[in-house]
N, C-alpha and C positions, 0 to 999 in steps of 0.2 A: 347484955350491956357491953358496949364496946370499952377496949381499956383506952386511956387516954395516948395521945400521941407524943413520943418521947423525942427531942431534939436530937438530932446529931451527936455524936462526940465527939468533942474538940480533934482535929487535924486530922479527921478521915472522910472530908467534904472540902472544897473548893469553889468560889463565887466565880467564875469566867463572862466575860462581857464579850459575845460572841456578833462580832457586824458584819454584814453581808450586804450584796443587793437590796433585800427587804427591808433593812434598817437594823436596828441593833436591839437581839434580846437577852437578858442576863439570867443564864443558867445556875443551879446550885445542883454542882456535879460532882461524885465521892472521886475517891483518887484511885482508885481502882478500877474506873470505868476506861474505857479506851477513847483516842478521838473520834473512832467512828460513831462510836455512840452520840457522843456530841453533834457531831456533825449532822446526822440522823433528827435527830430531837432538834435541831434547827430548823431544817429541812420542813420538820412537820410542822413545825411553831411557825414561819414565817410563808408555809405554802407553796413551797421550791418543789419542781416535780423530780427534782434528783437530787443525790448526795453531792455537796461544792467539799473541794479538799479546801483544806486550812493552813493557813498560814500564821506566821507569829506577825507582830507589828511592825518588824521592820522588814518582814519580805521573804524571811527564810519559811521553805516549804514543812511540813508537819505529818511527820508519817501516821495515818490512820489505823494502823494497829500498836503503835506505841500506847500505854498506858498515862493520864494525866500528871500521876504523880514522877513518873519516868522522865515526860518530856517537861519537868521542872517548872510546872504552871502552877500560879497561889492563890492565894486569895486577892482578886483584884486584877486580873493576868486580864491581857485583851488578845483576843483570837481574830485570824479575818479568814472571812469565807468567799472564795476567792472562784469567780466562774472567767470558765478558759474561755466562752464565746465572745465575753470582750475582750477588745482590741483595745487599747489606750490611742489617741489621734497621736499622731506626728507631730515634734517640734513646728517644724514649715508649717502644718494646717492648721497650729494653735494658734501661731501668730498671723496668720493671713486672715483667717477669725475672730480677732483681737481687732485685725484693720480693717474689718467691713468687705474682705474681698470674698464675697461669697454667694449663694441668694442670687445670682446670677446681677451683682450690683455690678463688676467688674472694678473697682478701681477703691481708694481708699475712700472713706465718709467727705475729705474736705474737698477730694476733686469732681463728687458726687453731687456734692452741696453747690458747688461753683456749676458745674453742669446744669442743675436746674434753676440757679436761678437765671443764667444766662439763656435759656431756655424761654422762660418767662416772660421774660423783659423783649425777648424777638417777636413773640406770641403775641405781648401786647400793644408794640411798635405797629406789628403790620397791623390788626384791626382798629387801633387806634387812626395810620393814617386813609385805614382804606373806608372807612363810615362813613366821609364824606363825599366820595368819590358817588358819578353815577352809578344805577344799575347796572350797565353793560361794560362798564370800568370796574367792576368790583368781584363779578363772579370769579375771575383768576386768584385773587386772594384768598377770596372768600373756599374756596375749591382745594386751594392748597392746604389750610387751616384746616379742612375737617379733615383732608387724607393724611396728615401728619396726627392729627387725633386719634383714628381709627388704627392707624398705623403704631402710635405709641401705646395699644392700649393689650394690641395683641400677646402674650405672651412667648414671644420668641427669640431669640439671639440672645450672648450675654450681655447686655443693656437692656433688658427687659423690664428690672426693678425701677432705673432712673426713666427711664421711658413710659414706664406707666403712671408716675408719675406726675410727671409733666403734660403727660397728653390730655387733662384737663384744662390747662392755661389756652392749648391752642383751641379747645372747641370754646372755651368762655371768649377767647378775642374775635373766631367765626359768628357766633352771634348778638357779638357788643355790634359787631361792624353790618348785621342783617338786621337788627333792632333801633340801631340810630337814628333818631330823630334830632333836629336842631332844636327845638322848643324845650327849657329847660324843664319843665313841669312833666316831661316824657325822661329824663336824666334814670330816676330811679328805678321806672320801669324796664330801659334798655339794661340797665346793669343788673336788673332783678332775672331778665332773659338771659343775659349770659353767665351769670351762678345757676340759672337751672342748665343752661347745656353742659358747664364744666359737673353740677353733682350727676349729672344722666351718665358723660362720660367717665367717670370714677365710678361710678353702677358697674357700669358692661366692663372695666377694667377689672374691678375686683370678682364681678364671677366668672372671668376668665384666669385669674390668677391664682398659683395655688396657693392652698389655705395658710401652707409655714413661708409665705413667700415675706420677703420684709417692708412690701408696697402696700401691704393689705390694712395696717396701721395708718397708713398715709392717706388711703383714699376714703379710708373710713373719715378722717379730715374733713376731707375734701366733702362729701357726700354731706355731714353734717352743716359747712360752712356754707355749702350751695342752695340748701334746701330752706334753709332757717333765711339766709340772705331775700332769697326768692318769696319767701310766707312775708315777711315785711315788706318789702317792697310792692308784692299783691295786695296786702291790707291797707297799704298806704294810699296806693292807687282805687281801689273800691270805695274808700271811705271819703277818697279827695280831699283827703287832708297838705299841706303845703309839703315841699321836698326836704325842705330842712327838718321835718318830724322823721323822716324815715332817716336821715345823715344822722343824726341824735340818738334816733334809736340803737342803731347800729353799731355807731362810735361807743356809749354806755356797755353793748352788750360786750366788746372787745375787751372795754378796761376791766369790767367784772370777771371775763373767761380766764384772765391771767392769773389773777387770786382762786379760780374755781379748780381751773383744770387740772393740776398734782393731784388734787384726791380725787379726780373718777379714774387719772390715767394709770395707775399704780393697783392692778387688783390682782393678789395673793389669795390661794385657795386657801381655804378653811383647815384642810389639814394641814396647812405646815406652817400653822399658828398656833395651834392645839394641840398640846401634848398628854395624847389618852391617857397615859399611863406609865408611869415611871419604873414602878419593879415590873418582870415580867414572874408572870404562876408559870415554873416549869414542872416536867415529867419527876425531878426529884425533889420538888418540893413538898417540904410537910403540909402546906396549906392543900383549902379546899380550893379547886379548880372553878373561878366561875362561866357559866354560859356566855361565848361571844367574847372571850378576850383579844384583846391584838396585844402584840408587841409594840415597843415604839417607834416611831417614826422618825427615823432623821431627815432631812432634807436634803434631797442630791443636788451638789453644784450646780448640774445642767438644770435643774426647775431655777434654780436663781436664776442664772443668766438668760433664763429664755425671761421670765418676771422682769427682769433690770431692763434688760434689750428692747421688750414691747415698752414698755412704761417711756424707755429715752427716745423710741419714735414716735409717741404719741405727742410727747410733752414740746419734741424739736415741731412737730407737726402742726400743735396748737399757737406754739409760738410764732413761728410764719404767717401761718392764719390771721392772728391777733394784728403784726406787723404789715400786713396788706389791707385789711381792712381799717387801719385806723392811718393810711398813707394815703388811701382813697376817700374814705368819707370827712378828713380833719378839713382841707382846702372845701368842699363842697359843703361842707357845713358851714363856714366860716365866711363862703360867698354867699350862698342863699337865704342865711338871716341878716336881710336889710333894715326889718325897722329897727330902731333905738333900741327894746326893751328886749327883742329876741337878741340882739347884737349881744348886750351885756350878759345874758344867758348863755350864748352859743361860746364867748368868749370864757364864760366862767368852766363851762362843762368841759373844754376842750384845757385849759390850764389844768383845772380838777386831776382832770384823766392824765395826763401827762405825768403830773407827778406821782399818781395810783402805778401808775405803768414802771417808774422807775423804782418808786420804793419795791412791788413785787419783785420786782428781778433781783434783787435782794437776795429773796428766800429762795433763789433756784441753785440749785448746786448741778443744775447739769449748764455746762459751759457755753452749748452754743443758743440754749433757750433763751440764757439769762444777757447772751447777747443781742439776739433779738427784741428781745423787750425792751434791751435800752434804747434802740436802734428806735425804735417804733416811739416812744416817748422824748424821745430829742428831737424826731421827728414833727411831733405835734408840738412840743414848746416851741421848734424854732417857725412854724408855720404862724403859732397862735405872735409868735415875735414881730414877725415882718407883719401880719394883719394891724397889729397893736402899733409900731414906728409908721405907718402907711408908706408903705411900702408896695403894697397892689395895686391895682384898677381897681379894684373895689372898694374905696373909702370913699370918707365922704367929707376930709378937708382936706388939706395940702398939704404936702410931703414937711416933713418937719425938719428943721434944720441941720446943716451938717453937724456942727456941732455938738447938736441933741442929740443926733444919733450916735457919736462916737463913743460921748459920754455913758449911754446907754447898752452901747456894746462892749465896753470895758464893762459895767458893771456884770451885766448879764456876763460876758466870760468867768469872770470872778467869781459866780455864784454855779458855775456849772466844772468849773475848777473843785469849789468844794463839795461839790456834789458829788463828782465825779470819786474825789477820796474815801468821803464816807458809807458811797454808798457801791466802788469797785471792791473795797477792803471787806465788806462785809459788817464795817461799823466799828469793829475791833474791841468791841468788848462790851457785856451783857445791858451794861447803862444805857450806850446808843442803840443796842438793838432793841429796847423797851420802847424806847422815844421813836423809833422808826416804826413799829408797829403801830403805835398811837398815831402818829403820823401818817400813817397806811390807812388806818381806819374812819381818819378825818377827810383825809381826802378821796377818798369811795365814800365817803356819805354826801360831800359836798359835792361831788360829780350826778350822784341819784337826785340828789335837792335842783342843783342849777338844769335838770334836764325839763322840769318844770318849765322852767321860765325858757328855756332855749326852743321849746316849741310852739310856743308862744298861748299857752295856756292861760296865764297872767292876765297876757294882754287882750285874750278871749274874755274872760272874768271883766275885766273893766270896761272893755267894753258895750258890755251885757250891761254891767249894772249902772252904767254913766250914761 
């Protein structure tokens, strides 16, 4: 019969909270034992292939044959197990790290960001004006767009990251401008071919880029908004349903991505949410030892910041997305529902969306997404504004009077004034951000509702049955 197992006696044992590399295990060590023993018994508990010398908390080194009780450690004492092969980075490389200069971006985030969108907008100039140009006018455009593509996609120089990048914009405007037809009933399909050449070229950019590069986030963007762009506007086209169904489509899929996308772009491994185990079973504890323990795990800095850093390019990445796509389909939806009942649908979906678009940006706490979204939704109010004052070619009575309009642009400023407060402030306290939720909610259900009638489904129905 075994005899039973007797505790400790009082102050001839010590609890040490020993962290290392591996995380942090808690010893119950006599005071007689040496550090190396310690040291040792970590080593094995955390699976370290050598002895790490130790340190106290604040830095000072720990001679390994001192005894515990010697080197004045108590109950509660923290140890650090300290490996000489790391290096701490440099002040300089922390902060040039800090400012995005690195990843072969060359230059800080805002002049990166100015870069491409300036980039973009050249990209889309030149295929915009060379579409209509003849064939034997157009291949010099058309020539220089794919070698500035191929060219942007390569992995090389330091502008690698902002070049590959961009180097989707110029193959999308090479083949908006090889796709172009004048017949608007072909509109969708041209633009459906240049979101497949920009996701082809985001393809070959990313498996030529390396895997920790910070472009790889981006073109994963890219590749999802080209693809998904392109399967609509193919279905749209097969089915020969009108253009305003796929500009509807699209513009919905936009306003909904911006509520959707914080929770895919944010993914945290499972271990460093889960904390196995809080005491560790050591070598001097009285307990039984079970099979398969681990120590716990803390989470090192560097997994945050790699976690923080993907998730803010994916989120700034989604946001652009959202912001192009709802600059491009709001005017074409907005011209190509001509009759009465799609008009008042197209007009409803696109108001809907607009303010879905502004309450989201809201809830974004990273700064340049949540500008973009606003960007993108003031965008679509002042579009659905001018269509609403007749203000286009595309109405169908006569411009309405000076008057009426000023009247109406004072109020509309008035209401984007207060808009602007409640909803840049962040609402400023728990009451408005209830109401803005609900308000969030209403307006994403009445942008899914009005996309009904915006494609003229309705008008399909009464048809049918009248």
């Amino acid at each position: 019969m075994n005899a039973p197992v007797r505790p400790p006696a009082p102050g001839t044992v010590a609890v040490l909270s020993v962290h290392g590399p591996r995380g942090v295990v808690d010893l119950t060590v006599p005071l007689g034992a040496t550090l190396e023993d310690v040291a040792r018994t970590y080593a094995a508990e955390a699976g370290l292939p050598a002895v790490l010398p130790l340190v106290t908390r604040t830095g000072e080194p720990l001679q390994l044959t001192t005894t515990v009780a010697a080197a004045g450690l108590v109950d509660g004492s923290v140890v650090v197990a300290v490996d000489p092969s790391a290096r701490p980075a440099r002040a300089r490389s922390r902060q040039r790290e800090r400012r995005g200069e690195h990843d072969g971006s060359g230059g800080s985030g805002t002049a990166i960001a100015t870069w491409l969108a300036v980039a973009a907008v050249v990209a889309a100039l030149a295929g915009w004006c060379a579409a209509p140009l003849p064939a034997g006018e157009q291949w010099p455009v058309v020539a220089v767009l794919v070698v500035a593509a191929v060219a942007g996609s390569l992995p090389l120089g330091p502008l690698r990251t902002p070049r590959a990048l961009a180097a989707p914009a110029f193959a999308a405007a090479a083949g908006f401008a090889l796709a172009w037809h004048p017949a608007a009933e072909r509109l969708p399909t041209t633009f459906g071919v240049a979101a497949l050449c920009a996701a082809v070229t985001a393809a070959v950019g990313r498996a030529l880029a390396d895997p920790d590069d910070a472009a790889v986030d981006g073109l994963r963007v890219w590749i999802a908004v080209g693809v998904g762009w392109f399967v609509v506007a193919g279905l749209g086209a097969l089915t020969g349903v009108r253009p305003q169904v796929v500009w509807a489509v699209l513009f919905l899929v936009a306003v909904l991505a911006a509520r959707f996308v914080p929770e895919l772009a944010v993914d945290v491994p499972d271990q460093y949410l889960l904390d196995l185990e809080r005491l560790a079973v050591t070598a001097w504890s009285a307990r039984e030892r079970p099979p398969g323990r681990r120590g716990r795990v803390v989470v090192p800095p560097q997994a945050v910041q790699a976690v923080a850093a993907r998730g803010a390019r994916v989120v700034t990445a989604a946001a652009t997305a959202v912001l192009l796509v709802v600059v491009v389909t709001t005017p074409l939806l907005l011209g190509s529902a001509d009759l009465p009942l799609d008009r008042t649908g197209a007009r409803c979906l696109v108001g809907f969306g607009a303010a879905a678009l502004l309450f989201a940006a809201r809830s974004y706490r990273h700064t340049a997404a949540r500008r973009l979204l606003r960007i993108a939704g003031v965008a679509a109010a002042a579009a659905l504004a001018v269509v609403l004052l007749g203000l286009t070619p595309v109405r169908s009575g006569p411009v309405a009077a000076p008057g009426l309009i000023a009247v109406a642009a004072i109020v509309t400023a008035v209401l984007l004034v207060v808009a602007a407060v409640f909803v840049g402030r962040g609402w400023r306290s728990a009451w408005w951000s209830r109401r803005a939720e609900i308000a969030e909610a209403l307006c994403g259900a009445g942008a899914v509702g009005s996309l009904v009638v915006a494609v003229g489904f309705f008008r399909y129905l009464w048809e049918v049955t009248g």
